[in-house]
C-alpha positions as CSV (number, residue, x, y, z in Angstrom):
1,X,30.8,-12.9,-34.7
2,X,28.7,-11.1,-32.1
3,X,30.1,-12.5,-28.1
4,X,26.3,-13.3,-27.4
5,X,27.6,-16.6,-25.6
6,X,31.2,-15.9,-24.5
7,X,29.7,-12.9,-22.0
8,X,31.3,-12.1,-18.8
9,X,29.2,-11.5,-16.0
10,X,28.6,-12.4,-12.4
11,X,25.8,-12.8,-10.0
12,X,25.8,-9.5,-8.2
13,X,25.9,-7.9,-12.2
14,X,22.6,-10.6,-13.3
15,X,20.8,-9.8,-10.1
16,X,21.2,-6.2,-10.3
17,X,19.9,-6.5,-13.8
18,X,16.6,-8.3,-13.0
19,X,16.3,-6.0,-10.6
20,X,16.4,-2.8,-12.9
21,X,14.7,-5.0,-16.0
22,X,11.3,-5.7,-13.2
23,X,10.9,-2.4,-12.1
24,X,10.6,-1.4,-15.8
25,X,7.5,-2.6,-17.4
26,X,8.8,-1.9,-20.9
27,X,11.6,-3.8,-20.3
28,X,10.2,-6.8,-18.6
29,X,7.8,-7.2,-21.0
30,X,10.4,-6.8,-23.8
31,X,12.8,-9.2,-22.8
32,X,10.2,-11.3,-21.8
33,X,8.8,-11.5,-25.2
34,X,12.0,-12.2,-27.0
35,X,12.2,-15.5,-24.6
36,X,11.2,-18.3,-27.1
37,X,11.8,-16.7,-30.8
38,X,13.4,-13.5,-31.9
39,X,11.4,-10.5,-32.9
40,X,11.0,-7.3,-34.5
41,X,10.4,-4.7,-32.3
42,X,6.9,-3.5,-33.7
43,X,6.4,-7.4,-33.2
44,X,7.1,-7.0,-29.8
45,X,4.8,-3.5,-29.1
46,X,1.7,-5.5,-30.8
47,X,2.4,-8.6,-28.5
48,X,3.0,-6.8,-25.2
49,X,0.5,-3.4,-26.0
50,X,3.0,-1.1,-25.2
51,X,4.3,1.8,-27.8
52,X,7.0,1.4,-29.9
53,X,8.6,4.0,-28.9
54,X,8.7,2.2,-25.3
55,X,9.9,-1.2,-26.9
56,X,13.0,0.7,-29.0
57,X,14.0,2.4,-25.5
58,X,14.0,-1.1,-24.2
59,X,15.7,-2.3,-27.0
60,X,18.5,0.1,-26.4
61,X,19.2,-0.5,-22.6
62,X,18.8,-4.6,-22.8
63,X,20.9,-4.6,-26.2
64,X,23.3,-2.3,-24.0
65,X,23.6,-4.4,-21.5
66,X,23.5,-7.6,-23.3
67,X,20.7,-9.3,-22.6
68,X,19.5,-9.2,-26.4
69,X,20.9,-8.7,-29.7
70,X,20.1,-7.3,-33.2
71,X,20.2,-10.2,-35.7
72,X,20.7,-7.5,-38.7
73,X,22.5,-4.8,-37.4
74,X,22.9,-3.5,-40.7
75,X,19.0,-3.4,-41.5
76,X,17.0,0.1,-41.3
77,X,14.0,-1.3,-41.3
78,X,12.7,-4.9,-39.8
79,X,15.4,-5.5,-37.3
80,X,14.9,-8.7,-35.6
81,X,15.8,-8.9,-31.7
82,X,17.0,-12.6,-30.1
83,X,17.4,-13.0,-25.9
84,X,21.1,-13.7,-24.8
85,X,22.3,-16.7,-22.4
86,X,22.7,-13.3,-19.8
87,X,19.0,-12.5,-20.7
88,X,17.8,-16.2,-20.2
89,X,19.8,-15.9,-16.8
90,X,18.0,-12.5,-15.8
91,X,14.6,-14.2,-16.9
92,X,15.0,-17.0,-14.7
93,X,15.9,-14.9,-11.9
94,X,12.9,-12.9,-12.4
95,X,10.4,-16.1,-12.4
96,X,12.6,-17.2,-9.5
97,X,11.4,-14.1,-8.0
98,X,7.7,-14.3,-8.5
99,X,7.1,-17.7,-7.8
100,X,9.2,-16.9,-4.2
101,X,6.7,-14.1,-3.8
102,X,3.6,-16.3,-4.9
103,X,5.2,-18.9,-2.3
104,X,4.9,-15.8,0.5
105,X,1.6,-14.9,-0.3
106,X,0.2,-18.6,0.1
């Protein structure tokens, strides 16, 4: 069984991952995507216009760093992509974010 929900991590970690997931369009746009179903990834380049080349690259690193996981590992083709507990975190910290920004601006 894949340790999707038994993940160790602590704030400093989740912070410093928003942090490198925002200042990545790919990425943010990727994990962002994946928040309310799983996906494949050319799923994922049609709904956020970016090329697929970009989305597997952010595949890679969020997979790496466990903020998503491949479904069907095993697959060549039609990999589907689901968010993590640590990517839900991240995402919240990165609406968090905006909305503190947006607050700042107003």
């Amino acid at each position: 069984m894949n340790n999707k929900n038994n993940e160790n991590y602590n704030e400093n970690e989740l912070f410093i991952l928003m942090v490198r997931v925002h200042i990545s369009k790919p990425k943010r746009k990727t994990l962002l995507s994946l928040e309310y179903c799983c996906k494949m990834p050319s799923e994922i380049a049609k709904d956020v216009d970016e090329r697929i080349n970009a989305i597997s690259s952010a595949l890679s690193y969020l997979k790496d760093n466990n903020l998503v996981y491949c479904m069907n590992e095993d697959f060549n083709k039609g990999r589907m992509y689901q968010i993590t507990e640590k990517g839900k975190k991240v995402i919240k910290l990165l609406k968090e974010r905006t909305n503190k920004l947006k607050e700042i601006k107003d």
